[in-house]
N, C-alpha and C positions, 0 to 999 in steps of 0.2 A: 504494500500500500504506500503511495506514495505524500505524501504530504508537504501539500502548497505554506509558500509563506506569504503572510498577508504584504502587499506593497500598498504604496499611496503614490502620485502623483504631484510633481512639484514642476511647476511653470515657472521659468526665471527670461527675463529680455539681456541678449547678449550682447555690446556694441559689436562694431566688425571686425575690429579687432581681434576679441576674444573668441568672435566667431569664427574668425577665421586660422587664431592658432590651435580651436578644439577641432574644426575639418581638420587640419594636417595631423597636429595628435592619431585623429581618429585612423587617415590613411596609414602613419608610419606605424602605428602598432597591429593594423590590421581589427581592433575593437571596436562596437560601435561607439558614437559622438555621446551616448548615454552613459556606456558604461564608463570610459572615459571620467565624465563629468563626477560618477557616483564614487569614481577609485578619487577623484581630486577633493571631494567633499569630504569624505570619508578621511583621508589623511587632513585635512587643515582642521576638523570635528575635534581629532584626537591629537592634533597641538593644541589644542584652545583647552582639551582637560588636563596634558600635561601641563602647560604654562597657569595653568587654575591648582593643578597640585603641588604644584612647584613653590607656588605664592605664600601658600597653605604651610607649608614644611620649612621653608626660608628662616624664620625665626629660630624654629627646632635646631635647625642645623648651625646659625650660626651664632646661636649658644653654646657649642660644642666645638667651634674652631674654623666651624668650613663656611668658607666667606666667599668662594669662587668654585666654578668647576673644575680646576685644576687642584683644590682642594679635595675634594674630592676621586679624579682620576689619579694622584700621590696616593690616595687611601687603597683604593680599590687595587693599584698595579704592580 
């Protein structure tokens, strides 16, 4: 049995620009101008919650020393 996922429908006006570097997108990957669009939404979606967790934890972290990413990446490497 296979099982649909519900979608919705979003209408956005593109100038021509933009319209015209998602046609090329769309030709050089071989994917439609949709999916395209849903893979570019989808990644800037999830900077906006990273850079919202990030905001969130900021204090945490630099009550404890790390004031920078490279704070950090010295931690981890």
């Amino acid at each position: 049995m296979k099982t649909t996922a519900k979608t919705s429908t979003l209408t956005i006006r593109l100038d021509k620009d933009l319209d015209d570097l998602l046609t090329k997108a769309s030709r050089r990957s071989g994917k439609n101008r949709s999916e395209i669009a849903r893979e570019a939404l989808r990644r800037q979606l999830r900077l906006c919650q990273f850079e919202a967790l990030r905001q969130r934890m900021m204090p945490f972290a630099e009550a404890r020393g790390y004031l920078t990413d490279e704070d950090v990446f010295d931690e981890v490497s």
